[in-house]
N, CA, C and O of each residue as an XYZ file, in Angstrom:
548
protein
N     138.291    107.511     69.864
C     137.559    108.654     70.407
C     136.195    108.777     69.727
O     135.145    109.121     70.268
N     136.396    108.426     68.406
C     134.538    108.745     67.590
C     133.899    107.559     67.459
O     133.183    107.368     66.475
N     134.119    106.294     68.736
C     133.689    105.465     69.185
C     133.005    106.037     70.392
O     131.829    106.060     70.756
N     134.004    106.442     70.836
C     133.508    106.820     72.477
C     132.506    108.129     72.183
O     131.560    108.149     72.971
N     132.510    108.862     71.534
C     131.333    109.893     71.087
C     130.128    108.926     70.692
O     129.022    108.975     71.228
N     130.504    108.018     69.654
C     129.384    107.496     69.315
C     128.239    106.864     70.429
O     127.025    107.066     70.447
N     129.062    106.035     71.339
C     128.472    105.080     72.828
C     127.928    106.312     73.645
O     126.908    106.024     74.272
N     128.371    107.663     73.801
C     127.592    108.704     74.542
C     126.699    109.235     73.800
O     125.778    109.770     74.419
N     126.640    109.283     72.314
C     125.348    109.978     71.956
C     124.426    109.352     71.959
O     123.352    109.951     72.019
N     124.429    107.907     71.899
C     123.641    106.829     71.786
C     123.090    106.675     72.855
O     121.869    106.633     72.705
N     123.591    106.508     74.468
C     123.424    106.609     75.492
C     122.514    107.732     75.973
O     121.584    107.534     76.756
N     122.894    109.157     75.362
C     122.100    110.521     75.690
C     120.856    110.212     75.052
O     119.835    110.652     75.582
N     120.786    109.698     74.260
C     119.634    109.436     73.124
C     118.509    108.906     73.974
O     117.546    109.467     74.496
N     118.983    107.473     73.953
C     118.047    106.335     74.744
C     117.468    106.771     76.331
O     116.395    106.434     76.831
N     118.591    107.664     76.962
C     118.156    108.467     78.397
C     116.792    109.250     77.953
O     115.772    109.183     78.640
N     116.854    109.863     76.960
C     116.058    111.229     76.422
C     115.098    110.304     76.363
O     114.123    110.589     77.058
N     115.025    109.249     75.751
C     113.578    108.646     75.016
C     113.077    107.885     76.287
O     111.850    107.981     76.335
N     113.479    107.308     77.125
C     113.319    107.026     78.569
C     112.464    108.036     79.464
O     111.351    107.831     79.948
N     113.365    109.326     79.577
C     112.747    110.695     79.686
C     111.616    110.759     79.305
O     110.702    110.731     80.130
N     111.403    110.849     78.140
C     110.047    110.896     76.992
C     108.748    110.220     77.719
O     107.646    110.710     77.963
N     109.333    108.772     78.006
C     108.365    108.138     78.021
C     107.717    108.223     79.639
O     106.513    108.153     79.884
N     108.755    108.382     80.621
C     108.298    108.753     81.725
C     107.483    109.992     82.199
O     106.709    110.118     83.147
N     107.930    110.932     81.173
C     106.998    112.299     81.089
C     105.749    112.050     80.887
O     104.794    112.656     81.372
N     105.730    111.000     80.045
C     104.504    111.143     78.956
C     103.275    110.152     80.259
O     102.240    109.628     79.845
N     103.556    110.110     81.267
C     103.230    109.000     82.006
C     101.994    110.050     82.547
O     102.178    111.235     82.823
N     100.650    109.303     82.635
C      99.800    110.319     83.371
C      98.926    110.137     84.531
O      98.154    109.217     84.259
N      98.651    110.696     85.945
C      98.142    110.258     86.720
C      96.904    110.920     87.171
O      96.729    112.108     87.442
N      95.762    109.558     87.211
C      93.955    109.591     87.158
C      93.628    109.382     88.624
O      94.074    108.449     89.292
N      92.849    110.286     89.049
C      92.461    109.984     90.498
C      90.792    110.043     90.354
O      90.046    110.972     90.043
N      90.554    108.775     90.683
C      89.721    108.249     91.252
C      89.072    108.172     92.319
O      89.202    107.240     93.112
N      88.258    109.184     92.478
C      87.529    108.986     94.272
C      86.099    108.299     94.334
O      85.127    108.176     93.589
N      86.555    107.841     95.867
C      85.471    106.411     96.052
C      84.528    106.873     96.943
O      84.851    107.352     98.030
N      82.749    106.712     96.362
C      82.329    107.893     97.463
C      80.743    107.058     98.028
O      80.049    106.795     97.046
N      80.294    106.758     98.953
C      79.149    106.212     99.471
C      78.274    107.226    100.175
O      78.892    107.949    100.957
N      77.341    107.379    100.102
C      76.290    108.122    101.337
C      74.882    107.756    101.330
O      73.927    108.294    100.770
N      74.970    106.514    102.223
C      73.790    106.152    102.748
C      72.505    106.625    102.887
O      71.368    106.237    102.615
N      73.014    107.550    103.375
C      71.752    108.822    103.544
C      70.901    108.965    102.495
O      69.722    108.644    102.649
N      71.447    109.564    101.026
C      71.042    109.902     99.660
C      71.168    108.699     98.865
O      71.093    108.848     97.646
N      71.341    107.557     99.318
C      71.947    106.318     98.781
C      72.706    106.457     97.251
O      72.199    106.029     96.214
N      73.687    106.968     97.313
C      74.674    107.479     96.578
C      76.104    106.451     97.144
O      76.652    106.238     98.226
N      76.279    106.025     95.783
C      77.432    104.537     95.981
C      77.815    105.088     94.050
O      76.952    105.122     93.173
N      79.058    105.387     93.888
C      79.848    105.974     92.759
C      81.351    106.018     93.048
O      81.858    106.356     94.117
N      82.102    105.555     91.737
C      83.095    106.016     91.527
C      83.212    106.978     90.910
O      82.534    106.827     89.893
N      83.945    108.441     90.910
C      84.160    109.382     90.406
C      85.393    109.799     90.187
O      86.035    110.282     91.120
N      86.032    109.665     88.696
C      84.586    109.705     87.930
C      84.623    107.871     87.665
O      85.537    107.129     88.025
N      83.144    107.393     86.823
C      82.754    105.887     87.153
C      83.761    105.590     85.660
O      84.643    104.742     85.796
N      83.634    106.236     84.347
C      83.893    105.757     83.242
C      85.809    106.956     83.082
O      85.970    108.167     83.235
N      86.737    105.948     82.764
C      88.076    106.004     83.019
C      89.020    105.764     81.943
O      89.441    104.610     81.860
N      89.622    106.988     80.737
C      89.589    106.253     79.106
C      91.646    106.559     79.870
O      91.942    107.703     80.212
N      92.607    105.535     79.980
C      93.652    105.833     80.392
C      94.733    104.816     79.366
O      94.473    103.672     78.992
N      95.759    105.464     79.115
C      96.687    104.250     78.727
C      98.055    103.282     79.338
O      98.762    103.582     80.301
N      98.114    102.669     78.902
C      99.379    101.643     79.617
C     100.395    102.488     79.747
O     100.757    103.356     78.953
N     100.980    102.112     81.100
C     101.952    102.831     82.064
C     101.350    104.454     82.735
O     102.045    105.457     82.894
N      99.979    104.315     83.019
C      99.264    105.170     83.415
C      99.442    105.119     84.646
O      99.800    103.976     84.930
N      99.352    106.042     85.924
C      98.840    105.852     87.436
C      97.493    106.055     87.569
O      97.051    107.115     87.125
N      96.606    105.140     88.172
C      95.140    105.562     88.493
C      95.338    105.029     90.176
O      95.567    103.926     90.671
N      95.113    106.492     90.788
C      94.695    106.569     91.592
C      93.404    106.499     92.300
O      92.502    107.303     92.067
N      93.261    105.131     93.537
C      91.714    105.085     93.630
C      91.678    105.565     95.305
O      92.214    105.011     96.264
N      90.996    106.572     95.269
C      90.955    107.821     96.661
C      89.514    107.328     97.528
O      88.408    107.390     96.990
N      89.665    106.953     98.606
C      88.871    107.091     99.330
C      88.281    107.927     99.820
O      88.884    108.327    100.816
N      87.024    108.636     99.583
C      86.278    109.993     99.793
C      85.494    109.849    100.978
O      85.721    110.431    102.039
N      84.454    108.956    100.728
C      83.841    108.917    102.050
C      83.164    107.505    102.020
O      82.934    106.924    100.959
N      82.870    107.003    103.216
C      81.945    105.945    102.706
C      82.335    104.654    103.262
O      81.549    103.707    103.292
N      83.705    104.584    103.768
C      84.675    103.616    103.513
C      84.003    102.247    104.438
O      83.222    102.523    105.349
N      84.194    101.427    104.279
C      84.795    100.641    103.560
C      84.709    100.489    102.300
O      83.617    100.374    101.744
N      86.043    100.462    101.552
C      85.393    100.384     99.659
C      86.576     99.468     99.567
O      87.278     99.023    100.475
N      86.670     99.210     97.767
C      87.589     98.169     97.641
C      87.438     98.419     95.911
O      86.355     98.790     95.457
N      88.542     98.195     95.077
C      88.561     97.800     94.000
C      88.684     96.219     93.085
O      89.466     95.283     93.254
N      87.709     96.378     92.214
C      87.625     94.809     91.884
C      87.890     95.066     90.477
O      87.665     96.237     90.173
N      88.317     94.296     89.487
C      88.188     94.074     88.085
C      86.811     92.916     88.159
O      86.274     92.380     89.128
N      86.550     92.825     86.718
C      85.488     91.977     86.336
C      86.296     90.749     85.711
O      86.717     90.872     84.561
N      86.447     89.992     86.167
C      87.003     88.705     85.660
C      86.342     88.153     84.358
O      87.060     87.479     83.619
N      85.104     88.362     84.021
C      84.668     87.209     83.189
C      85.162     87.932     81.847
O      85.166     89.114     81.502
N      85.650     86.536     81.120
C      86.046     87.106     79.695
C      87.381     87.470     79.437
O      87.709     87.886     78.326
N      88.293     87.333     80.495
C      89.583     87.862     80.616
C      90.419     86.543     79.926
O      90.145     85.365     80.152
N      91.124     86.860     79.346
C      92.096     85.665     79.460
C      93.193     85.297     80.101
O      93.664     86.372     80.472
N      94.060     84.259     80.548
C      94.739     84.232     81.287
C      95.671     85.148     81.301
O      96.135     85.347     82.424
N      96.214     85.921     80.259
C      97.232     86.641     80.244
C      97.052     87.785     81.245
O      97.477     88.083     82.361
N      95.984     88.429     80.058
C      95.119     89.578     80.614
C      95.361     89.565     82.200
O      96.024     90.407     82.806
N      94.672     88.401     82.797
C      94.133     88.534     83.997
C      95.134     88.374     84.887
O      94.894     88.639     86.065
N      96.747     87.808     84.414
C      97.733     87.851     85.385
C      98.354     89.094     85.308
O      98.986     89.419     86.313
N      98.333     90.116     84.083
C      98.673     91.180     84.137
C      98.275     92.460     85.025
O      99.024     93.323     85.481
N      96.236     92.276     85.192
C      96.247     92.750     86.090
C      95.846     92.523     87.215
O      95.170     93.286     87.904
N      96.294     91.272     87.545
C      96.695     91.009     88.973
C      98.335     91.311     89.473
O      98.818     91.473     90.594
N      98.855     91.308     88.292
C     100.293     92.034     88.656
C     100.585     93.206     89.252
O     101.326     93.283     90.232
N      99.924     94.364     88.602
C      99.427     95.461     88.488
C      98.629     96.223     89.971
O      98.362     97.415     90.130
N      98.419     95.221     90.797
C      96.946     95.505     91.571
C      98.113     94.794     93.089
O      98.118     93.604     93.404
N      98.932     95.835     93.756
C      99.603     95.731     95.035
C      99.078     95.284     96.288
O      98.488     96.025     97.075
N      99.256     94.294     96.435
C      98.858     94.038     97.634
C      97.082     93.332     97.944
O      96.299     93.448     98.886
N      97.038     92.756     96.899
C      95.564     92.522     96.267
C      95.339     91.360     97.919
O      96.143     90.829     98.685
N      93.601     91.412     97.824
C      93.392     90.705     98.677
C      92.607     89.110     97.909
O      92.172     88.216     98.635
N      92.576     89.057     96.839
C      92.362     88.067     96.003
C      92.064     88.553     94.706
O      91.936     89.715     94.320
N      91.911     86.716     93.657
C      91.810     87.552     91.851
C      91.486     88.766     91.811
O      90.434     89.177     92.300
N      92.495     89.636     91.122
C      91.666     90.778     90.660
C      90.926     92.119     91.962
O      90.180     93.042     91.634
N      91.352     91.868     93.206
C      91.016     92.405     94.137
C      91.786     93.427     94.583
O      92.950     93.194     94.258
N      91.696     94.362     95.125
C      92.707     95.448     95.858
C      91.946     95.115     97.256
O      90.864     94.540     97.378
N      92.946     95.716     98.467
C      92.785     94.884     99.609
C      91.673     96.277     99.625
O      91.432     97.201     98.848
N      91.080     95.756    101.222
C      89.932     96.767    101.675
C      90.605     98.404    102.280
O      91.492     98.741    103.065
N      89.729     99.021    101.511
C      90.334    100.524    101.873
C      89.519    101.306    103.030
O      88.614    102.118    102.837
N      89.826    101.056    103.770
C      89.324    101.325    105.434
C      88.758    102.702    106.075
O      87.853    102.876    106.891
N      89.404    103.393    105.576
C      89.316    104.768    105.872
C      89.272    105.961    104.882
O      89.745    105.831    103.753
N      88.707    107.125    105.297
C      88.674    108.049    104.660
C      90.201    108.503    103.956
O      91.154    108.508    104.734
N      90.333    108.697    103.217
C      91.741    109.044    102.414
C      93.044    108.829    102.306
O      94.042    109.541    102.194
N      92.684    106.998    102.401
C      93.501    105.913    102.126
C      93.347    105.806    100.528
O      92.248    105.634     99.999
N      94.405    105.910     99.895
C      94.838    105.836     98.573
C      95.305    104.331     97.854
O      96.059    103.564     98.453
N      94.690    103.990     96.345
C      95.323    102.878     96.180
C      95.628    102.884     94.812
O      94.922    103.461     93.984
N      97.075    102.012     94.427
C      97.372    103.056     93.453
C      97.782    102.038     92.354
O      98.738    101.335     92.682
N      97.228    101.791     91.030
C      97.683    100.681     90.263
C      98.594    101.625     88.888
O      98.387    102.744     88.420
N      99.523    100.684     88.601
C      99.554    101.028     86.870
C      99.350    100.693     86.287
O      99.615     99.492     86.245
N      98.609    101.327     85.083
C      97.992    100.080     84.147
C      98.818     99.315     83.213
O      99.646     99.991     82.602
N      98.781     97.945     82.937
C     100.036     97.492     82.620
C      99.377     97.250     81.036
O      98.328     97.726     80.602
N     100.192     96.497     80.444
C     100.392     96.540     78.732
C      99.043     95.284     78.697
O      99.249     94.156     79.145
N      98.054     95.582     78.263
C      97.243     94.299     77.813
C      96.344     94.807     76.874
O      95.919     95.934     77.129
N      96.011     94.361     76.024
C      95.185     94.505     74.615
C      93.940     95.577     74.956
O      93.181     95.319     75.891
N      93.761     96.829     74.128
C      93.219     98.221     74.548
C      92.003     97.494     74.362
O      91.824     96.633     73.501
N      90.831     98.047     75.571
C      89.311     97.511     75.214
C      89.182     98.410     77.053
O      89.850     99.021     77.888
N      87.759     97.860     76.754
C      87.004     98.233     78.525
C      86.980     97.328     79.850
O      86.312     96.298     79.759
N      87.601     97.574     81.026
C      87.876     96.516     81.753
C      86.858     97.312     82.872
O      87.363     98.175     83.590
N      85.596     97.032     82.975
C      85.474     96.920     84.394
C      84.912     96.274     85.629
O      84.331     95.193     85.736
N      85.217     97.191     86.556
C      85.382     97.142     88.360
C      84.464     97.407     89.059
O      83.729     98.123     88.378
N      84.117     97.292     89.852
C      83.059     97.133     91.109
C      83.490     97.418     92.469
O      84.587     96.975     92.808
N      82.920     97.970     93.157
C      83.149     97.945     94.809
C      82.606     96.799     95.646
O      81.444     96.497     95.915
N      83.844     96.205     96.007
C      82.957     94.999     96.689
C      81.171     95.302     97.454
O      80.007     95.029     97.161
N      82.132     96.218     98.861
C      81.154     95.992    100.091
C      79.925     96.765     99.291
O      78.847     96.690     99.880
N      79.920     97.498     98.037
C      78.782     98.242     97.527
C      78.188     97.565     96.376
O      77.311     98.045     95.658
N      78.766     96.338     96.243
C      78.175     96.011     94.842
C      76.819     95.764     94.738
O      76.326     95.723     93.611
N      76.097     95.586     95.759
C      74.523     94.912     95.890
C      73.834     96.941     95.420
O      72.695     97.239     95.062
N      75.110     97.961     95.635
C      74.296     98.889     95.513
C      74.846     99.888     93.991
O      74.840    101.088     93.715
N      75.386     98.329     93.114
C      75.264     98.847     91.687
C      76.927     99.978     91.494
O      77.022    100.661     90.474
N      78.047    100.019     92.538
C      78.855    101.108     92.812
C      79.814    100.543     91.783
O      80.607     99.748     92.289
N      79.974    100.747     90.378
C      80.903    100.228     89.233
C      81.252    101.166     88.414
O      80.598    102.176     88.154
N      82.379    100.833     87.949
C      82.844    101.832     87.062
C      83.770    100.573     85.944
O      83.870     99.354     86.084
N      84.397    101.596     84.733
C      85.158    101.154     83.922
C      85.692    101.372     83.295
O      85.317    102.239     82.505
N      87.414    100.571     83.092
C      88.996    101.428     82.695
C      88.791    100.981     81.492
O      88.295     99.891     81.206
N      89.141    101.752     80.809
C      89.042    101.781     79.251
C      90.630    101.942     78.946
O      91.396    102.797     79.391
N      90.789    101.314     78.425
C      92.782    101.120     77.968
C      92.604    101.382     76.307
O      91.821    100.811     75.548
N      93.635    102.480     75.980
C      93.864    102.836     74.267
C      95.044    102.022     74.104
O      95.598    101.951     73.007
């Protein structure tokens, strides 16, 4: 019997710290915003300080077509399969597919890779400078 207590407190324990860690989980929304007009091409917000097992949400505001990119150069292989792991439905390296419409959502977690600054670009906006960057603790 103070076996079988022991295997349930142990069990309640590890649930709790599971618990813990899923609580502790936090989600960043990101909106993606273009206007031609004012020639205004931004991620908001552009600079993103988040940690591993984070949700960052990237929101399509207006503007669309947009797209999320990482910056490849300098990555190492690990790095860079991690977040291509990370990145659903990608439309190539490091790519999130094209986000088409107004308040189409795209949604990565950030996965475990060595804390520093990783960033991203909007494809169809990049000629108009539209970058930002995830900063991992």
């Amino acid at each position: 019997m103070r076996c079988m207590l022991r295997v349930l407190g142990t069990g309640m324990a590890l649930s709790g710290l599971v618990a813990g860690v899923a609580a502790a989980q936090t989600t960043h929304v990101v909106r993606l915003l273009a206007n031609p007009a004012k020639d205004e091409y931004r991620f908001e917000p552009a600079a993103l300080t988040v940690r591993p097992n984070d949700v960052v949400v990237f929101r399509v505001a207006s503007g669309a077509p947009h797209s999320v990119v990482f910056e490849g150069q300098g990555l190492s292989p690990g790095v860079r399969g991690s977040l291509n792991s990370a990145m659903p439905g990608r439309s190539g390296d490091l790519s999130s597919p094209l986000l088409t419409a107004t308040g189409v959502e795209y949604r990565i977690v950030v996965p475990q890779v060595p804390p520093g600054a990783y960033p991203f670009y909007c494809l169809p906006h990049r000629a108009y400078d539209m970058r930002g960057t995830l900063t991992i603790r």
